[in-house]
N, CA, C and O atoms as a GROMACS GRO file, in nm:
protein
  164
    1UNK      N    1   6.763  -3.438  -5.132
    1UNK     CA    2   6.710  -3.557  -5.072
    1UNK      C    3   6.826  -3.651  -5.043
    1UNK      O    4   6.923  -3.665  -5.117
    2UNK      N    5   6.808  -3.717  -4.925
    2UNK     CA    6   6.908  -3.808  -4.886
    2UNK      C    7   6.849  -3.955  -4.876
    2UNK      O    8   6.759  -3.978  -4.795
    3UNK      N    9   6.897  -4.047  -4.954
    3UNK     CA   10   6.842  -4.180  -4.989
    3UNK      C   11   6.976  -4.252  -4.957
    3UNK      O   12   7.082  -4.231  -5.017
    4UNK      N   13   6.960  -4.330  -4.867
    4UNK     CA   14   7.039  -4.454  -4.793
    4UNK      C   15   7.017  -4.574  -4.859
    4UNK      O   16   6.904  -4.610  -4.889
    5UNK      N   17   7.130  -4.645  -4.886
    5UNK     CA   18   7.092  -4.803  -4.910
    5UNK      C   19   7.150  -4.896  -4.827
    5UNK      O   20   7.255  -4.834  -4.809
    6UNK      N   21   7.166  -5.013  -4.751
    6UNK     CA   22   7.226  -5.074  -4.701
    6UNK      C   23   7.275  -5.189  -4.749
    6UNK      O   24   7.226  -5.197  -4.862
    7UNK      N   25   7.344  -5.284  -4.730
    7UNK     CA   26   7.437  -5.382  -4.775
    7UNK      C   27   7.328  -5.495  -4.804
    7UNK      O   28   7.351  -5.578  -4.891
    8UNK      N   29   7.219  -5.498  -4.738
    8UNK     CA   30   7.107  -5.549  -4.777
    8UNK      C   31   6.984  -5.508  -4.907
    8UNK      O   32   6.875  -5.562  -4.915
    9UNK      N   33   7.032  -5.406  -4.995
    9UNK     CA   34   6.958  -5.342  -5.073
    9UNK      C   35   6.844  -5.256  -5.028
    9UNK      O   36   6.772  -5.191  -5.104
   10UNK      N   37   6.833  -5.263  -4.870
   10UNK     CA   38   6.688  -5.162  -4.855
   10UNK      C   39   6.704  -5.033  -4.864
   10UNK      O   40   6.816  -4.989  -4.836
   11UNK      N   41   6.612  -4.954  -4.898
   11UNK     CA   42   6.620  -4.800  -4.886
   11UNK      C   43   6.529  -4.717  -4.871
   11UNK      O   44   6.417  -4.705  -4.920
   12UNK      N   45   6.633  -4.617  -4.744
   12UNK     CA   46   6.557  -4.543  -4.662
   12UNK      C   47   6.560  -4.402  -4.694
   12UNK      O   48   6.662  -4.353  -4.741
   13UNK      N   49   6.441  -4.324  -4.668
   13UNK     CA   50   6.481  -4.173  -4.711
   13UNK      C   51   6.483  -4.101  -4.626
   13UNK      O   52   6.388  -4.132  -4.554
   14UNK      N   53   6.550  -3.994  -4.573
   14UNK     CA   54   6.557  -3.903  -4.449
   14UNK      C   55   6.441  -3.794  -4.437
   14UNK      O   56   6.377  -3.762  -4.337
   15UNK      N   57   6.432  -3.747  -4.570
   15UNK     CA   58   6.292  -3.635  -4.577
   15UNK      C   59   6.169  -3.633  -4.527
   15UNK      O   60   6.087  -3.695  -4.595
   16UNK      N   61   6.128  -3.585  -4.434
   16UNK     CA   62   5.972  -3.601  -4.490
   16UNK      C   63   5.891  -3.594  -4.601
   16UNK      O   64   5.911  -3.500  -4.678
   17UNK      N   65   5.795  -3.683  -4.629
   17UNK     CA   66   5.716  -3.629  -4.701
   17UNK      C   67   5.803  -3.692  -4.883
   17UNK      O   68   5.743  -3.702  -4.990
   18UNK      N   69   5.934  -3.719  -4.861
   18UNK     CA   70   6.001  -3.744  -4.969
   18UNK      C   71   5.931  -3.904  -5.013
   18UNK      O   72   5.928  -3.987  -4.922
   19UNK      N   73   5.884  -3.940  -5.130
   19UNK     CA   74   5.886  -4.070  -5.188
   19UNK      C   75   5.886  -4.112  -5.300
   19UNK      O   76   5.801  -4.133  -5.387
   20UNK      N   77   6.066  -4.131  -5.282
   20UNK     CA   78   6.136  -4.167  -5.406
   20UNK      C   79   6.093  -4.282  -5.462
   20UNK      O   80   6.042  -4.363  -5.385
   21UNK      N   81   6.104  -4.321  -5.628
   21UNK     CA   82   6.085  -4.440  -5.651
   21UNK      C   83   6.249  -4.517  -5.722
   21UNK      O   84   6.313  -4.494  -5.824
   22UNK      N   85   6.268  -4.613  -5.605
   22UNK     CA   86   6.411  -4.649  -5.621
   22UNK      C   87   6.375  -4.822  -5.721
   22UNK      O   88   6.266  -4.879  -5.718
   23UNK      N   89   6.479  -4.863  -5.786
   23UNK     CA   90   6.509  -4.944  -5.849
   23UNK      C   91   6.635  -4.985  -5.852
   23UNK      O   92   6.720  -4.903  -5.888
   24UNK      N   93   6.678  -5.126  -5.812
   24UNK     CA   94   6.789  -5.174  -5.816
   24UNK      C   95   6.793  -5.283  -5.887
   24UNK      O   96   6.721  -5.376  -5.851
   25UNK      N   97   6.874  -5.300  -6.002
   25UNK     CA   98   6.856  -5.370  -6.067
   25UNK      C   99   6.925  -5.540  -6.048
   25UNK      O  100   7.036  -5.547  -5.995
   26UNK      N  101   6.873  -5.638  -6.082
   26UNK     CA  102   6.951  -5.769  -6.042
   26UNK      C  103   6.977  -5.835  -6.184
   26UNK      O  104   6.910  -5.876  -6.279
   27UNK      N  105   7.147  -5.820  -6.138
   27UNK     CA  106   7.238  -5.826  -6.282
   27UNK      C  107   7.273  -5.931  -6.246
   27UNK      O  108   7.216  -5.977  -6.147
   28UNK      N  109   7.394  -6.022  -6.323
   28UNK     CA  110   7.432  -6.147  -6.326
   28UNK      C  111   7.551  -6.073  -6.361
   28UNK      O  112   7.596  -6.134  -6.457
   29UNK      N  113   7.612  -5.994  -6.341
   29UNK     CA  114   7.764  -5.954  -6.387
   29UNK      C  115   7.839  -6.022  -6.491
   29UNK      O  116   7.881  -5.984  -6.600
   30UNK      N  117   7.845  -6.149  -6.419
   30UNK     CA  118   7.982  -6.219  -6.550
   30UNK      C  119   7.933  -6.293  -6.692
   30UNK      O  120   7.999  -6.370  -6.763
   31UNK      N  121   7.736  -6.223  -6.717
   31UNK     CA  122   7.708  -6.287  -6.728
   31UNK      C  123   7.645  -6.205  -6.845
   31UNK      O  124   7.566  -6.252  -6.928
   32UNK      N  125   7.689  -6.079  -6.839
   32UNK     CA  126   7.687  -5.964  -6.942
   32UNK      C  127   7.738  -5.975  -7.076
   32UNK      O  128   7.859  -5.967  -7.093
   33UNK      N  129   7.675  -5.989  -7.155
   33UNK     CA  130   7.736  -5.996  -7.328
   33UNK      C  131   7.734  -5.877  -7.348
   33UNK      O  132   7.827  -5.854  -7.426
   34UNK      N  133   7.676  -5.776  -7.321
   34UNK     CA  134   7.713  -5.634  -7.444
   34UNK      C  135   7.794  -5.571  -7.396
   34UNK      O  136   7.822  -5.612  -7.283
   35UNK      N  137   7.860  -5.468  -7.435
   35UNK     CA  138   7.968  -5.399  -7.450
   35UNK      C  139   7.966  -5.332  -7.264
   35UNK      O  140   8.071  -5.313  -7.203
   36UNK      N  141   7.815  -5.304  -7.196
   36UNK     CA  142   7.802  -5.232  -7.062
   36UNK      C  143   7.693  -5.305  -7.030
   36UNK      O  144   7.615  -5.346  -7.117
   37UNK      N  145   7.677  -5.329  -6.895
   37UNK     CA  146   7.560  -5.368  -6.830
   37UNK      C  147   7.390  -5.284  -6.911
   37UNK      O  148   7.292  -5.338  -6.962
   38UNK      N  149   7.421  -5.143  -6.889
   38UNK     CA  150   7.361  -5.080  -6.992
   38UNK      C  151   7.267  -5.172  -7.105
   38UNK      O  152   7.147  -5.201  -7.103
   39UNK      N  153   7.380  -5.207  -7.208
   39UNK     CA  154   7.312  -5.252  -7.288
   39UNK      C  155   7.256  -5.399  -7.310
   39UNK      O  156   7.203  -5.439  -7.414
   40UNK      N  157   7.277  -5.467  -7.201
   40UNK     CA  158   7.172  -5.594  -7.164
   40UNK      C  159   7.064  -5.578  -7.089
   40UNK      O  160   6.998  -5.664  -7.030
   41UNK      N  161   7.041  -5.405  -7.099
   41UNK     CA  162   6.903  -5.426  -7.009
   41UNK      C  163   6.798  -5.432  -7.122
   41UNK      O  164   6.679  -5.447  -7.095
   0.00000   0.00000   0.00000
């Protein structure tokens, strides 16, 4: 499967019939206390 994202976060899938369930997560980067983004979720 081929899943596109664009600089805008949308995403598109090439397949037919394909429907992925995508998640992007909205981090605060500098804003991370644990050791990895990982572990502030």
């Amino acid at each position: 499967m081929t899943l596109e994202v664009d600089s805008e976060m949308n995403a598109q899938v090439e397949e037919v019939g394909a429907e992925p369930l995508v998640f992007i997560p909205d981090v605060a980067l500098f804003d991370v206390e644990g050791p990895s983004i990982v572990d502030d979720f």
